[in-house]
Each structure stands twice: as structure tokens, then as C-alpha cells.
Residue, then its C-alpha position, 0 to 999 in steps of 0.5 A: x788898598x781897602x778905602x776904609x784904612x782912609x779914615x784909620x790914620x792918628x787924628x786930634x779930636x775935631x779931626x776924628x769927628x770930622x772923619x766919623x761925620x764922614x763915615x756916616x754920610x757915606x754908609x747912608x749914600x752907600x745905602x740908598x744906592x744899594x737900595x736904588x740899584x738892586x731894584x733897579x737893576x732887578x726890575x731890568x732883568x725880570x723885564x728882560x727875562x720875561x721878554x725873552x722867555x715870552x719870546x721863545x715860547x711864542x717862536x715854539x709855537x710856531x708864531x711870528x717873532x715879535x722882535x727880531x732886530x733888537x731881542x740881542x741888544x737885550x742879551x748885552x743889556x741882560x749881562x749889564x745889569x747883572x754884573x751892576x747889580x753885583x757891584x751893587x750887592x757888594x756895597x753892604x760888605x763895605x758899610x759893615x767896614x765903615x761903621x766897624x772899621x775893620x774886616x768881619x767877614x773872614x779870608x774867603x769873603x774878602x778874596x770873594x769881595x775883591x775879585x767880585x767886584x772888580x771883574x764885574x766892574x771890569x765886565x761892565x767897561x766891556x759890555x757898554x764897550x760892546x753895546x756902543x759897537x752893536x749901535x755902531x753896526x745897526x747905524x753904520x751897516x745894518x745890512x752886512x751886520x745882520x749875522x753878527x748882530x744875532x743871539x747866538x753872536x750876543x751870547x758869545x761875545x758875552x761869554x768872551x767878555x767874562x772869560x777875559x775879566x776872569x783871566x786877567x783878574x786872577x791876581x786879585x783873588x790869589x793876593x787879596x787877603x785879610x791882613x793885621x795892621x796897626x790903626x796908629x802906624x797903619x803899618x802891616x803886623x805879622x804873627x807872634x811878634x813883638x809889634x802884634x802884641x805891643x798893638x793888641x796891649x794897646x788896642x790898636x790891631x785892626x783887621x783889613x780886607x786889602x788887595x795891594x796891587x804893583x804898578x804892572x797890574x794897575x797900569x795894564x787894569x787901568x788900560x783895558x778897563x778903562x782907557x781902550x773902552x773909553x777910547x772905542x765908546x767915544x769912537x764908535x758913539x762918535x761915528x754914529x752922531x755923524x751918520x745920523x746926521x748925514x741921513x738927515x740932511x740926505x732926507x732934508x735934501x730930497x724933501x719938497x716943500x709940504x714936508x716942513x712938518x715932517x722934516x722939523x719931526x726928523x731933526x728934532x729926533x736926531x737932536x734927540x739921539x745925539x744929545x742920548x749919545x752925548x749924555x752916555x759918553x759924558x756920564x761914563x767919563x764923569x763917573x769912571x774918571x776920577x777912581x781911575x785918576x786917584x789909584x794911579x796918582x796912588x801907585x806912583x806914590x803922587x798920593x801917599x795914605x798917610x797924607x790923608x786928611x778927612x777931605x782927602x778921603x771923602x775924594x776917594x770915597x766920591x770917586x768909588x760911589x761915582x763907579x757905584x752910581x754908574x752900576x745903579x744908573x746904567x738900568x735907567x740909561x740902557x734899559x728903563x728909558x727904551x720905549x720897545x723894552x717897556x712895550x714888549x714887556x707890557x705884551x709879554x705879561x698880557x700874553x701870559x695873562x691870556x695864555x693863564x686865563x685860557x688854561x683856567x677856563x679850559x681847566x674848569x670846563x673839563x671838571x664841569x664835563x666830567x662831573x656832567x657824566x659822572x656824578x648825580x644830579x650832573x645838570x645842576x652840578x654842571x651849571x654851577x661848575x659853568x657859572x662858578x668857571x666863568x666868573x673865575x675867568x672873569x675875575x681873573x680878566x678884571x685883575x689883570x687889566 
């Protein structure tokens, strides 16, 4: 179901300004997380990208990795805010739809609209499925997951996890389309018909971008999109505060007196890590919960559309923004807070800087030797190429710093 037919049902006026105040206020929500989320989204991948990319050129080298236990946990958080940032970039599609209240953008796009969004939201229930496994693994087993928790493995599992969302959402862009409807009635038309042109006479035709599900579908989307990564999220986060905490009494335990100190900074740290924990199970309920609740209430025919008042939409279009703020906040909550990620982006850039500065200088110290052969008055010449080089590399220093 497209959510802008929410607000096409037959109003008196106080309604009809009501549902237009609420059209505004969430095309300017839906605006400032489109906003949001791509910057954030997009700072988390240049980051990433800029990690890994510094990463490869410093193993071909012949140099020590930087970081070897956590460069996969970047892949899975690389693939994260990719699809995020493609739910999010599907949100000016839906403003257009809003304001206008209807479908501009063709069949194409609409089938585009709707299979885009929903595998990449379905890709995102896996990934974050798939980063609670990864920590389960580095806390439970480090050592016999050392194998499986490599970039190869990282890449795989992603290239599974999007390989599945595509199969299992095919419906969706075969049977998404653009049909006509009558805004009075919001019932379907279809062409050359007496229905169609008594709508058209009246001004009432509407086109809309609609994916109409059957039950089958939306129960088993809602199982493996949903319930199943709730269900492995809670488990695997769950046996990670109970480990966590184990180790920290088993170090309490065999710590002497003098190490008070020491054993308040292991305990707050655990306090940290398990509230962290706490806060993403939470935050993945709060935000997926509600939009998973209102299409089965819908299927079932719990909720019917033709019972919507302005409050019954704006529950529907809370819960579709609580799915989009989980995309525009998920790079603050994997990415942005990891104190490695920003560090070895940090190094990343100063060694790009260093590695620029040093093929500038090298650049320059050549033209200077070679006008020192073979140009006329080569001493004065090849002073001034020197001193103009090294100020270059020292301007270039200072800007970096």
C-alpha cells in the first residue's frame, strides 16, 4: 500500500486542514532525515573507504597491518550504511508524493521505488543480524573465530545476505506498479471505463505508485525481516553482556587489594558495554516495531484504510519515519561513536598527506636537477626551483596540520 492514499480519503474541511498540516510537518521531517542521513551515512563510508583503501596500499608495501582484528567489522559496517543510505535517498521520491498527492515518476520508477527500498531495508535487519553474530564471536570464541571473522568471510556473507533480499523480494518488482484510483472512493480504475471517465469529469483520478501484498508474503517478510533477526539480535547481544560480565568477576576475583582502582575502571567499562548493548537492542525494537505491527494489523484487515482519520495516518507515517530514522541513526550508533574507526581514519589521511608531501618534494627535486643540467645560468635557476620546492612542501605541511 502507497501511505500517501492515507491522506486521500473524503474529508469535511477542518479535517482536510488537519491532514494538509500533517502533510507539511512530515515532508519537513522526511526532509531533515533525508538531510541527516545522507551526510551521515556518506562521512561513514568515505571514512571506511579511506581506512581500507590506506590499509591495502600500506600491506602492498610490504608494511605491517594496522588493524587486523577489526578491519572486517568495517566491511559489515561499509555494507550498513550503504543500504541506509539507500533507504534514505528514497525519501525525496516520497515528499514529491506527499505535497502533490500523487505518482509523478512513471512505472519504472515506481517498481525502482519499491523494490529499492524494501531489500535495502530488508538488508539492513540482516546486516545488523550479522554484526551482533560478529561480536558474539569475538567475545564468546575469539580464537576459534579467527577464520571466520576475516575479509574474505565479510565479504561473503554480505554478498549472501543480498543475494537472499533479492530472491525473496522479486514479488515486489514484478507486482508494483502505478495504478489509477479515485481520491472520493479510493477505489482502483481501470481504462476506457465509465468509472475513469465520470473520475476524470470530476477531477478525482489519482495515480499511485501501490505494491498491494497478499498475506503469504507479508507473513513470511515480516518473519525473516523481522522477527528471526529480532529474535538472533537479542540472543546474541544477550550472551555477550553475560560473558562480559562473567570475565569481570573472574578478574575481580583473582585481583589483590591495590588493584581497587584498576578493578572500578573494569566495571565501569562493563557498565559501558552493556548499557551500548542495551541501548542498540532497544533502539532496533523502538524503531522496526511499530511499521511491522500496523502492515499486519492491515493484512488482516485489523486496520482497514478507509477508516483513517488524520490521527490514524500520522501512526502510520510515525512509524515509516521510526524505520527511516533507524537508517539515518545507525552511522552514529555502528560507526561515528567507534573511537578505532575515527583514529585509524585520522592516521589514514596523515599518511596520505605524508605520502603527497613526499612525491611533491620528489617531483620538484628532480625539475630542479634537471634544470641544473640543462638550462643556462643552472646554479641560480636551480636555487630558486630548491627554495620555491621547499616552501611548497612547507606550505603544504601547515595545511594538513
Amino acid at each position: 500500500m502507497d501511505n500517501s492514499t492515507l491522506f486521500n480519503a473524503t474529508d469535511d474541511l477542518p479535517e482536510a486542514a488537519s491532514r494538509a498540516t500533517l502533510k507539511l510537518s512530515l515532508s519537513i521531517a522526511y526532509f531533515i532525515l533525508f538531510i541527516v542521513g545522507t551526510i551521515g551515512n556518506g562521512i561513514v563510508i568515505v571514512m571506511i573507504i579511506n581506512v581500507l583503501t590506506s590499509m591495502r596500499r600500506t600491506s602492498s608495501r610490504g608494511k605491517r597491518k594496522s588493524l587486523s582484528n577489526t578491519n572486517h567489522v568495517f566491511i559489515y559496517v561499509l555494507g550498513l550504511s550503504i543500504v541506509d543510505l539507500v533507504v534514505i535517498i528514497h525519501l525525496p521520491f516520497l515528499i514529491v508524493d506527499l505535497l502533490k498527492g500523487q505518482w509523478l515518476f512513471g512505472t519504472a520508477m515506481c517498481k525502482l521505488y519499491w523494490f529499492g527500498e524494501s531489500i535495502s531495508k530488508l538488508l539492513s535487519s540482516f546486516i545488523m543480524t550479522v554484526l551482533s553474530w560478529d561480536r558474539y564471536l569475538a567475545v564468546c570464541s575469539p580464537v576459534k573465530s579467527m577464520r571466520i571473522r576475516s575479509n574474505c568471510v565479510a565479504l561473503l556473507v554480505l554478498l549472501i545476505c543480498s543475494l537472499l533480499a533479492f530472491i525473496l523480494l522479486l514479488p515486489v518488482l514484478i507486482q508494483s506498479s502505478v495504478y489509477k484510483i479515485d481520491r472520493m472512493t479510493m477505489m482502483p480504475l481501470q481504462d476506457d471505463t465509465d468509472e475513469q471517465r465520470s473520475s476524470d469529469l470530476h477531477g478525482t483520478t489519482s495515480s499511485k505508485c501501490v505494491f498491494d501484498s497478499d498475506a503469504m508474503f507479508t507473513l513470511y517478510t515480516f518473519m525473516i525481516g523481522f522477527a528471526f533477526p529480532a529474535i538472533l539480535i537479542t540472543m546474541f547481544y544477550s550472551r555477550v553482556i553475560c560473558k562480559v560480565q562473567q570475565s569481570s568477576r573472574n578478574m575481580r576475583g583473582m585481583r589483590t587489594i591495590p588493584e581497587q582502582g584498576k578493578r572500578d575502571i573494569s566495571a565501569h567499562r562493563v557498565q559501558q558495554v552493556t548499557k551500548r548493548i542495551v541501548a542498540v537492542i532497544l533502539f532496533y525494537f523502538l524503531c522496526w516495531t511499530p511499521q511491522w505491527t500496523l502492515n499486519i494489523m492491515t493484512q488482516f484487515n485489523l486496520i482497514h484504510v478507509s477508516w483513517m482519520t488524520p490521527a490514524l495516518s500520522a501512526m502510520f507515517f510515525v512509524a515509516h519515519l521510526l524505520v527511516c530514522f533507524n537508517s539515518a541513526a545507525n552511522p552514529v550508533l555502528y560507526a561515528l561513536i567507534n573511537r578505532e574507526l575515527r583514529q585509524q581514519h585520522v592516521m589514514a589521511m596523515a599518511r596520505k598527506r605524508q605520502s603527497f608531501t613526499h612525491a611533491t618534494h620528489g617531483a620538484l627535486e628532480f625539475v630542479a636537477r634537471h634544470t641544473h643540467k640543462c638550462a643556462p645560468g643552472h646554479h641560480l635557476i636551480h636555487q630558486q626551483a630548491t627554495a620555491w620546492g621547499h616552501r611548497l612542501c612547507c606550505s603544504l605541511q601547515t595545511m594538513a596540520c
